[in-house]
N, C-alpha and C positions, 0 to 999 in steps of 0.2 A: 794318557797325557794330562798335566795336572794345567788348571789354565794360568795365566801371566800372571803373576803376581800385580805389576805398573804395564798398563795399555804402552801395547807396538802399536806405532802411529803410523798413517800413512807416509807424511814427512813432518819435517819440524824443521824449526831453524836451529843451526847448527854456530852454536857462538866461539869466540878465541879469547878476548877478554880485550883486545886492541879496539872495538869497537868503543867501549867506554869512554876509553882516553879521547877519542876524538869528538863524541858526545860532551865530555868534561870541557873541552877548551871550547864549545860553540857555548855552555853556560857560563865558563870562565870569562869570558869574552865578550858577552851577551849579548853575540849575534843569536839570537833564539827563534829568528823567525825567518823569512824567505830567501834571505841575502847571506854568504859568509863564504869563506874558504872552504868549508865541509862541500858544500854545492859546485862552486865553483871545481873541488878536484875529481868529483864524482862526472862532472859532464867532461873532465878531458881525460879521466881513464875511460869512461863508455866510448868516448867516440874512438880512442885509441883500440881500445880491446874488439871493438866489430867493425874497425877498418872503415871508418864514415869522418870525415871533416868536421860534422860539427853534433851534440847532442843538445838537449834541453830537459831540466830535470826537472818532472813534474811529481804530483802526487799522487799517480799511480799509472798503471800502464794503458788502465784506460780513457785516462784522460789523453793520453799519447798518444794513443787512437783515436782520438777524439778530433785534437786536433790534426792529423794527419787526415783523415777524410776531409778536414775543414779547408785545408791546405790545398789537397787534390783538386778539391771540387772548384775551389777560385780560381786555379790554375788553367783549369779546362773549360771553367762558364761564367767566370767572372764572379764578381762580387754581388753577392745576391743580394734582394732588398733587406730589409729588415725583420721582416715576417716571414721568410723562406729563408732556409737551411741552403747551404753549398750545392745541397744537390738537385732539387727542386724537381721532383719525381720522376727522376732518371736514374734509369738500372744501373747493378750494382755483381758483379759476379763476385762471390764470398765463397769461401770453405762451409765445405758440409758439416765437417765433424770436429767441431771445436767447442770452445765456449762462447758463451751470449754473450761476452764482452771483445769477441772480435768484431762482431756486426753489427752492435748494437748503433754504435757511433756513425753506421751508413742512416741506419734511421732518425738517431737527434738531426743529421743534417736532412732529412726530407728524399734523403736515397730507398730504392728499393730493392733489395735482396733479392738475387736470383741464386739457387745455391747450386754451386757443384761437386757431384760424385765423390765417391773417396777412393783413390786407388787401390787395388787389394794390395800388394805388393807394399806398399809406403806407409797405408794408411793416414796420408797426406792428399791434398787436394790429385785429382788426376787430370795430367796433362791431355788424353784424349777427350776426356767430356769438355775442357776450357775449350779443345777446339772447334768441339761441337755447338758449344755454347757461342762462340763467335758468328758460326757459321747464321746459327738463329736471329743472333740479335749483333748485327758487324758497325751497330750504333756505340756499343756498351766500349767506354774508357775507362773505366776505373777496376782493378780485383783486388780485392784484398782475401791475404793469405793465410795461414796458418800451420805452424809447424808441431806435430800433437808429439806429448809428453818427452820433447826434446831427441826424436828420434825423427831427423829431417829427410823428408823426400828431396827430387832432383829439381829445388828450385831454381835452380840455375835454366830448367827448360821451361817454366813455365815464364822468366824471366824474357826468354827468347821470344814466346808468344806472345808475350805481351808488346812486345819492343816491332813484332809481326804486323800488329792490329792496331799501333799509335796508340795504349794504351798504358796507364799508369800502373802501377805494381806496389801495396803495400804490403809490408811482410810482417805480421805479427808475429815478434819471436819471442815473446812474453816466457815460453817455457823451453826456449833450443838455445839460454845465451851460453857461448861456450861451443856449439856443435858448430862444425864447418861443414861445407857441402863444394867438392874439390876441389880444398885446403883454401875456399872462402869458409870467414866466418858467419854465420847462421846472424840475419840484421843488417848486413852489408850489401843484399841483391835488394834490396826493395828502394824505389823513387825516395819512402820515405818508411821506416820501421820504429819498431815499438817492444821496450821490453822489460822485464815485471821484477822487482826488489818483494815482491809479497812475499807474504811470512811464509808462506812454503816452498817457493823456488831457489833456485839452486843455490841461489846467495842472496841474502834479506835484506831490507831496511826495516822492517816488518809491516809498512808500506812503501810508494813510491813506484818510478816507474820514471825512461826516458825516452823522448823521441827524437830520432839518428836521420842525418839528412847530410848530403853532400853540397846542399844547397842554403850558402849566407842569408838570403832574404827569407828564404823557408823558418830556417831557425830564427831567424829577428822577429819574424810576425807570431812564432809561436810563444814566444818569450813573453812577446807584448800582448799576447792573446789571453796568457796564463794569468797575468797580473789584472787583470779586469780591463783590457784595452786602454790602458790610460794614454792619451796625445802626451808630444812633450810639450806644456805649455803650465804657467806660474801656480794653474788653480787645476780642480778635477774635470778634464775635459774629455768628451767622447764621444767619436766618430765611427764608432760597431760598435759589436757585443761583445763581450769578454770573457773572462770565467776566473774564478778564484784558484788555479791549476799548479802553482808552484809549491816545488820541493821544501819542505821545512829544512832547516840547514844542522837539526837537530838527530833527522831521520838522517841525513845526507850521511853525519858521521855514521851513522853504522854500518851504512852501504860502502865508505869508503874503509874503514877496517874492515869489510867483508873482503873485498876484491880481489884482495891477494892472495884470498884461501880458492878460489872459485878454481883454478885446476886441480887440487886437492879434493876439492868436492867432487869431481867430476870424478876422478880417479875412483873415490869410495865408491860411488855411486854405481859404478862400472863394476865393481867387486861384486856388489849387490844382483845384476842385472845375471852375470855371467853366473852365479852359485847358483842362483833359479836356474838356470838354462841348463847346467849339470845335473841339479837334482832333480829335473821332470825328462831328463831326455829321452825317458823310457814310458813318458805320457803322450795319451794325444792331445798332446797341448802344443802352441806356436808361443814365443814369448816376441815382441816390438820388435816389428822385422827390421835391418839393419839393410841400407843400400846400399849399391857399389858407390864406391868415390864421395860418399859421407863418412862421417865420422861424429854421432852422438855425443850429450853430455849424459845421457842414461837418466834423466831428472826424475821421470816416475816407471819401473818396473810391471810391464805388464803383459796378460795373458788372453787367447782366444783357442775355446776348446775345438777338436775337431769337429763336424758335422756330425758324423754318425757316432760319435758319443756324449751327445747334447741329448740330455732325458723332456721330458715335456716341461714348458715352460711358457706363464705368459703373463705379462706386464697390461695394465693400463696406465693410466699416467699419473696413478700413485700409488697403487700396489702390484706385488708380485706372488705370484701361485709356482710350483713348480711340481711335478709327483714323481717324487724318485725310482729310478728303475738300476736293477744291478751293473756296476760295471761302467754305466754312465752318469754325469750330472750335469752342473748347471752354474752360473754363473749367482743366480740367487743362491742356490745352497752354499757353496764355495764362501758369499761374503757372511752369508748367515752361520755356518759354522766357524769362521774365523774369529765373527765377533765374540761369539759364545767363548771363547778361549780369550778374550780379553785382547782381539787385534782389529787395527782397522784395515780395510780394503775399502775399495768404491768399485760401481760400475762406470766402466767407461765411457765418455761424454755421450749425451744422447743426441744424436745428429739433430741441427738447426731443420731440415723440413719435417722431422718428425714433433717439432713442438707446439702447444697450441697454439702460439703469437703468430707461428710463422707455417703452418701446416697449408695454406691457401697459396704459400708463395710458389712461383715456377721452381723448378727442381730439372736438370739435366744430367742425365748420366753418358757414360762414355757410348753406348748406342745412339745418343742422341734425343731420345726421348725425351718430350718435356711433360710434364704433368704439374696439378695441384694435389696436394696430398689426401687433404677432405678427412676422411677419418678409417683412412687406410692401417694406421697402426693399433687400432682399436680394436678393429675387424679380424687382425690378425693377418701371415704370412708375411714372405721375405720378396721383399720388391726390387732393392737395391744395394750396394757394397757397404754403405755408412749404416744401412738396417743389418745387416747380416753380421758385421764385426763388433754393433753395440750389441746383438741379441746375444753375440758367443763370448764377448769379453769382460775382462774386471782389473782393473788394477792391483796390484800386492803392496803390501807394508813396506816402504822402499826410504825408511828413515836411516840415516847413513849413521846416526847411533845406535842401532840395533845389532847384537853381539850376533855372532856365526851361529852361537849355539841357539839364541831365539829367531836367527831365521832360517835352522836346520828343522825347529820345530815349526816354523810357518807349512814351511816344506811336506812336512807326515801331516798335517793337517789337509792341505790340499791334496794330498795322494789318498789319504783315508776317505775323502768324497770318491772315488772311483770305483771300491769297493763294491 
């Protein structure tokens, strides 16, 4: 097999050409900076299209997380002083297996990351460890959620727990916009949600990011929050902290020519998800397991080898070894022979308790156990569900420009590791 001529990308953004035009009239018009009708139509298709009353279009999804920890924590402890954060060293129940940008913004606000388990079945937060995790600590108000590679578990129960415990519920759906979870849309269960226009998700600004709230005075403080807290009053006046958080109305257009395509993208996407899932059915491979009463936007296509054909393999935490053995392999070989062919893949998020920032943090799993991690993933072996599905998975080339026939050939690539 001869390699790519032009790199299969993981994803990429996928343009129509209507994006321009709406770019053209914020220059034409030289609304170029925070304020414009680009902005203004982007927050009332988000909040229409995830079923929320009101959005706020910031400049990335993390800043939308940012402030929604900010929001929670006022909510529940008031307005902290100056020098402490919202949350002022009170737990914090987070997803396992996400990225650093969903939990990061518990720690700007002075919260502390307790993380929990990951389902096997979802690969979404698990509802028995949250309950576990209550059970531990029946203080803890706040979880923020995460829904991985647009393939949503059954957040509608961990919603239930939450609403059990008088706790708050954020839902990062940064990568599930589009997915519903029983024919809700994916950003519509959470107090307050967050979701991502990044150059690689399902529909771009090629930054950007908004945050979805059912609640007027939520959205007004975040508005006001984003713009540097400014008071209304004649001269630059200021009663908090603020941040520089708002949507360019330049980015805005591209977000807003994007949005109309975003069921279209889902659909390819879905094209994508389902040829993998034909061409290895005869692998011991699992591709993003799909739950009852969801329905996926398929954002990243991905895979976890069986156990007993997993050849030896071991990570520290920045290289990988693997020794091939017939028959079996590895999620390092898999992305290492993919590249070699001019494709990308990645491995699948590395769970938040196995990181070094965060490896001392509490960690709960659905038995209930609590531990610190210390340098349990150094040492080697499989402890837990979020260690087990990043040690056996990887993501695939799930660029929705990618011809049948180059990802018929991703395909014999990944079968040719079996060998």
């Amino acid at each position: 097999m001869e390699r790519f001529s032009k790199k299969i990308w993981l994803a990429t953004p996928t343009m129509h050409g209507e994006e321009l035009e709406y770019m053209k009239e914020a220059y034409e018009t030289n609304w170029m900076s925070t304020v414009g009708a680009n902005i203004n139509e982007v927050e009332r298709i988000a909040a229409q299209k995830a079923e929320k009353k009101y959005a706020v279009g910031l400049s990335s999804c993390t800043a939308a997380l940012h402030l929604t920890v900010k929001a929670a924590g006022e909510r529940l402890y008031g307005r902290p002083a100056i020098s402490h954060g919202a949350l002022e060293n009170r737990r914090v129940f987070c997803s396992d297996m996400t990225f650093a940008a969903t939990l990061n913004p518990v720690v700007y606000e002075g919260g502390i990351p307790v993380f929990i388990d990951t389902e096997e079945d979802s690969w979404n937060m698990d509802p028995v460890a949250l309950e576990k995790a209550f059970e531990l600590y029946p203080d803890v108000k706040l979880v923020v959620y995460a829904e991985l590679y647009g393939f949503p578990g059954r957040i509608d129960k961990i919603k239930e727990i939450c609403e059990k415990h008088g706790a708050l519920l954020i839902e990062d759906a940064a990568e599930a916009m589009g997915a519903t979870v029983v024919g809700r849309q994916c950003g519509s269960f959470g107090d307050y949600s967050a979701i991502s226009y990044n150059g690689n998700k399902i529909i771009t600004g090629s930054a950007g990011g908004c945050l979805l709230t059912d609640d007027k005075e939520v959205a007004n403080k975040a508005s006001k929050w984003s713009t540097q807290a400014r008071e209304n009053a004649p001269w630059y006046q200021h009663e908090e902290v603020g941040y520089n958080y708002r949507m360019s109305n330049v980015v805005a257009g591209v977000i807003r020519g994007q949005y109309k395509y975003l069921e279209e993208h889902i659909e390819r996407k879905k094209m994508l998800y389902e040829r993998y899932r034909e061409g290895f059915k005869d692998l011991p491979v699992k591709m993003n397991p799909i739950v009852d009463e969801t329905e996926p936007n398929y954002w990243l296509s991905a895979m976890i080898i069986d156990k007993d054909y997993m050849c030896r393999q071991v990570r520290d935490d920045s290289n990988a070894l693997y020794v091939k053995e017939k028959g079996k392999t590895c999620p390092t070989e898999i992305l290492e022979k993919l590249a070699s062919y001019n494709a990308e893949g990645r491995p699948l998020w590395k769970p938040m308790h196995m990181q070094p920032m965060y490896r001392m943090h509490e960690f709960v799993t659905k038995s209930g156990s609590l531990r610190a991690k210390t340098n349990a993933y150094i040492k080697g072996g499989i402890f837990d569900v979020s260690m087990d599905i990043f040690e056996r998975g990887l993501c695939l080339p799930s660029d929705i420009k990618m011809t049948a026939d180059e990802q018929n050939a991703i395909i014999e690539i990944v079968r040719s590791c079996f060998d």
